[in-house]
C-alpha positions as CSV (number, residue, x, y, z in Angstrom):
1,X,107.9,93.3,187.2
2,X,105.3,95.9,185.8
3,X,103.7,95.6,182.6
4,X,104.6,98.6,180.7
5,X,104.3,100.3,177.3
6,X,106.4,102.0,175.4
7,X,106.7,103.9,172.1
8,X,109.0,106.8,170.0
9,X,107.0,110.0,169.6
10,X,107.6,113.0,167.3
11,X,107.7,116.6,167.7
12,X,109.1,119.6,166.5
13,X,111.2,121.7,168.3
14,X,114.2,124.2,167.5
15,X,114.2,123.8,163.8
16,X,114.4,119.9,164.0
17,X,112.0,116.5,164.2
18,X,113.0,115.9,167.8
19,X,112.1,111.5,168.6
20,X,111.3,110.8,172.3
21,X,111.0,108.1,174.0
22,X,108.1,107.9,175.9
23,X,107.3,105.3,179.1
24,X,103.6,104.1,180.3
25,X,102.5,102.4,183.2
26,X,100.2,99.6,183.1
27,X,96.4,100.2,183.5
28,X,94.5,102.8,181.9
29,X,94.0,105.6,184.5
30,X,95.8,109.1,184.1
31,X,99.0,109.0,186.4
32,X,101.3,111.8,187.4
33,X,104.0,112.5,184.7
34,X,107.7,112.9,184.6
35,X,109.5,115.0,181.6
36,X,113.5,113.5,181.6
37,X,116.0,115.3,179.8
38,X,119.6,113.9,178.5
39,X,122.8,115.0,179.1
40,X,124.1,117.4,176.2
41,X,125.1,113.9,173.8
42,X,121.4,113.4,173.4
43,X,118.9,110.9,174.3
44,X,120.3,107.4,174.3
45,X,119.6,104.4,176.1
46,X,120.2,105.2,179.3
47,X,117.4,108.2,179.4
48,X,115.0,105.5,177.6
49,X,115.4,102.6,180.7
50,X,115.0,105.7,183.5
51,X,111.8,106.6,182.0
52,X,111.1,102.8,181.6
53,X,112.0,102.7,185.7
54,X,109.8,105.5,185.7
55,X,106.9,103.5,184.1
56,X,107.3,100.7,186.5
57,X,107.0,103.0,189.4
58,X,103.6,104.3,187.9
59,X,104.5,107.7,185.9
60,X,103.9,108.7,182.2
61,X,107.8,109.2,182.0
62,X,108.9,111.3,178.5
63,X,112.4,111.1,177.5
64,X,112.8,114.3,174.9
65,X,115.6,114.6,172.2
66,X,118.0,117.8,172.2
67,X,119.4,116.7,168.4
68,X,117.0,115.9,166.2
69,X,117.5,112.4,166.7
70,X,121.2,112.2,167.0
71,X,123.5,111.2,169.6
72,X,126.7,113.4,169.6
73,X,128.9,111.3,170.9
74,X,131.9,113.7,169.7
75,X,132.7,116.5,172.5
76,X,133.6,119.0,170.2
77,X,130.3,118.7,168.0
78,X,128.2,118.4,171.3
79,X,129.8,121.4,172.5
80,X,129.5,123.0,169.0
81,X,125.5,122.9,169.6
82,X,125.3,122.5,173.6
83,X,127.3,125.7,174.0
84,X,124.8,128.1,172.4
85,X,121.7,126.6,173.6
86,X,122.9,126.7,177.2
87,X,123.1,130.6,176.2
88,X,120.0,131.3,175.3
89,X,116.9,130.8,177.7
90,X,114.6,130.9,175.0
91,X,115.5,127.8,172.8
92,X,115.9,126.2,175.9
93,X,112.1,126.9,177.0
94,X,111.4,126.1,173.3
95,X,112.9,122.7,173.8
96,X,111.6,122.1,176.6
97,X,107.6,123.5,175.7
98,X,107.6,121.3,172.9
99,X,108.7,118.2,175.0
100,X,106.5,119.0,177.4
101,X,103.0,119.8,175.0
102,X,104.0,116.2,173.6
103,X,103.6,114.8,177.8
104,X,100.3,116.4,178.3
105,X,98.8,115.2,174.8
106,X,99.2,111.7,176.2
107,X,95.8,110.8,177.7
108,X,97.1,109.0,180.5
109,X,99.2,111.9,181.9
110,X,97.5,114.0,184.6
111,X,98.2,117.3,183.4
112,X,98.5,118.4,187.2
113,X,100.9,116.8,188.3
114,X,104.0,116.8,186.3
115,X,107.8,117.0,187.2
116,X,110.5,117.7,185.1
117,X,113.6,116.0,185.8
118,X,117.4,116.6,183.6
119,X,120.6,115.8,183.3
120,X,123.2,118.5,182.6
121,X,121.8,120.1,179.4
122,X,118.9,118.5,180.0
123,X,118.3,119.7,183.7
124,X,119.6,123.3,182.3
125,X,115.8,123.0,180.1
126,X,113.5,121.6,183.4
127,X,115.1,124.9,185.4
128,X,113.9,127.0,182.5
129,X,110.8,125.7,182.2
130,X,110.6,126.5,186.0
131,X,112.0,130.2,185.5
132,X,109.1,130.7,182.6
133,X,106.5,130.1,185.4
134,X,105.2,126.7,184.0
135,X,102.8,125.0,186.4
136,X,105.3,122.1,187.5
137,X,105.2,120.1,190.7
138,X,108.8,119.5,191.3
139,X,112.1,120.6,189.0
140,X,115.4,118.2,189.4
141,X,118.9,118.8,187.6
142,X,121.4,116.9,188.0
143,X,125.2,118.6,187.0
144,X,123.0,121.2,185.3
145,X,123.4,124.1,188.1
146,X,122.9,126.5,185.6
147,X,121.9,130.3,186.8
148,X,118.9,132.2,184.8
149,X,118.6,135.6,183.7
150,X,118.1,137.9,186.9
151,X,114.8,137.7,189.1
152,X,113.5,135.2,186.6
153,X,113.9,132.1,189.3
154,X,110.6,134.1,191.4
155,X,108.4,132.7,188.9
156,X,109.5,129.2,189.5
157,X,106.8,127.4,191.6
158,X,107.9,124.2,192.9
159,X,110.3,122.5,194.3
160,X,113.8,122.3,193.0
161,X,116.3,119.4,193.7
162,X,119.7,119.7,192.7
163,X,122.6,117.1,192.8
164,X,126.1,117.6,191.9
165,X,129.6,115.6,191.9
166,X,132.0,117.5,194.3
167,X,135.0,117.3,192.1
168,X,132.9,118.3,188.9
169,X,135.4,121.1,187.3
170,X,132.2,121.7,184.8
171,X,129.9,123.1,188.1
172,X,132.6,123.9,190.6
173,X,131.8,125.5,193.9
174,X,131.6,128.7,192.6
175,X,128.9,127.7,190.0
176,X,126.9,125.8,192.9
177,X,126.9,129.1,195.2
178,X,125.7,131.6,192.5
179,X,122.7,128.7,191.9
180,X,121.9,128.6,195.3
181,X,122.0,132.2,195.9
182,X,119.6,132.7,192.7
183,X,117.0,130.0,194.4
184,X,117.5,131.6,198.2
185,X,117.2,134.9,196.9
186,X,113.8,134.1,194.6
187,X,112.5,132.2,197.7
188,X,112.8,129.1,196.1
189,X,112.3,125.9,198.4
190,X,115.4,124.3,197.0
191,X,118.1,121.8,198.0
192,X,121.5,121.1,196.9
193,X,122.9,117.2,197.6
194,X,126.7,117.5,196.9
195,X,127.8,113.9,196.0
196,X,132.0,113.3,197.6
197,X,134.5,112.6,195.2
198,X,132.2,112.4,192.2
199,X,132.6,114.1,189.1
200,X,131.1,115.9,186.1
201,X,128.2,113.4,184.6
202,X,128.8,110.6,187.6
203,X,125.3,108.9,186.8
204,X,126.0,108.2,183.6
205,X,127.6,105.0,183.1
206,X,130.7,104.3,181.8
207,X,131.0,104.9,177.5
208,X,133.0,103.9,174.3
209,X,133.6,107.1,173.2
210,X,135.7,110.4,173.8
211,X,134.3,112.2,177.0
212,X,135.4,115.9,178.3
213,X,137.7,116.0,180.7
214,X,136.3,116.4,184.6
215,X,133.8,113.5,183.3
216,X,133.5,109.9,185.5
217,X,130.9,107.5,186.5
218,X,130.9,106.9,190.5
219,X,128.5,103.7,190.8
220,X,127.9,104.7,193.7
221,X,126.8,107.9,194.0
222,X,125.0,106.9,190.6
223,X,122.5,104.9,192.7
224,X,122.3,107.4,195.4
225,X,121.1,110.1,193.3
226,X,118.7,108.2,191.2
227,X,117.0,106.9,194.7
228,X,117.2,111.1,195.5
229,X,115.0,111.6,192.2
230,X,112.6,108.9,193.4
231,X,111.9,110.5,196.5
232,X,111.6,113.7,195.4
233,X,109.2,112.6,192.8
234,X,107.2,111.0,195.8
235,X,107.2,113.4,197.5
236,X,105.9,116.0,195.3
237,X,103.8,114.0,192.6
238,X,102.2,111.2,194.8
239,X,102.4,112.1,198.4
240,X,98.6,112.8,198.0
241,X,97.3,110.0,196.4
């Protein structure tokens, strides 16, 4: 296995001392980067081992916080503070600025060739980063199929991978076509995997706490889609090397 390093990192973001958890490869060279946002609980272990994967495959991988350092592992308190910042572009972008001005300050990231990569809240902030024109190389959301504020999806200038459970009553059909007309429509090169049978938040393994309804992990399709953010991360950050 690769040698890797890793190490919290603090920023400040939307009123709050955000802690991420951030992933480097072995050597000493500047390597393409990968931002990775958490589902709306918050950055736990699961986001800190995928940027550690990440780090093994040769990225600068940053996992950033959406709570201050908290995991909300209650759905009404998660919803409580999810709800509203889904609703509003600019803490989003805010969120995701300050995440991302922590990634570049690493010397070992090539500030050229960064992809941001989420996870329902989390992939809600890479798309906005995308709609506010920032210079990424690829944008993937997974269960975050979350529309922007009209026109705003032209300025995104990448890539955009999405994957989604078909049985998720959080993004149902309807949700997926108005995110695929807003990509089509801004000329977006953009692609939609719909995972059979899966549901709302199907990567995430299995927890000890309350989940919304519409919420299941599918090993599976888990796998599938991870291996989907790989090659799109190939693709887009290292096909040139």
């Amino acid at each position: 296995m690769t040698t890797i390093t890793t190490r919290t990192v603090e920023y400040l973001a939307d009123g709050l001392t955000m802690i991420g958890h951030l992933a480097l490869p072995a050597g000493a060279d500047r390597r393409p980067a990968v931002l990775l946002g958490p589902e709306g609980m918050g950055l736990s272990d699961v986001e800190r081992r995928r940027a550690d994967a990440l780090a093994e495959l040769g990225y600068v991988a940053l996992a950033f916080d959406l709570h201050g350092g908290r995991y909300l592992d209650g759905p009404e308190e998660m919803l409580a503070r999810c709800l509203p910042l889904l609703a509003d572009p600019e803490r989003m972008r805010d969120i995701g600025h300050a995440a991302l001005d922590t990634l570049r300050a690493e010397p070992r990231t090539d500030p050229d060739r960064i992809a941001a990569v989420g996870y329902g809240t989390g992939g809600a902030i890479a798309l906005e980063l995308g709609r506010a024109g920032v210079d990424l190389r690829a944008i993937g959301t997974v269960n975050g199929l979350i529309t922007g504020r009209p026109g705003e999806a032209a300025r995104i200038r990448c890539p955009v991978w999405a994957g989604v459970g078909s049985e998720d009553p959080i993004m149902p059909p309807a949700q997926r076509e108005a995110f695929t007309a807003e990509m089509q429509a801004a000329g977006v090169d953009w692609r939609l995997v719909v995972y059979g049978g899966a549901l709302h938040a199907f990567h995430h393994p299995p927890v000890d706490h309350t989940t919304l309804p519409g919420v299941g992990h599918h090993p599976q399709h888990a796998q599938r889609a991870w291996h989907d953010v790989v090659d799109l991360l190939t693709e887009c950050l290292t096909s040139a090397e």
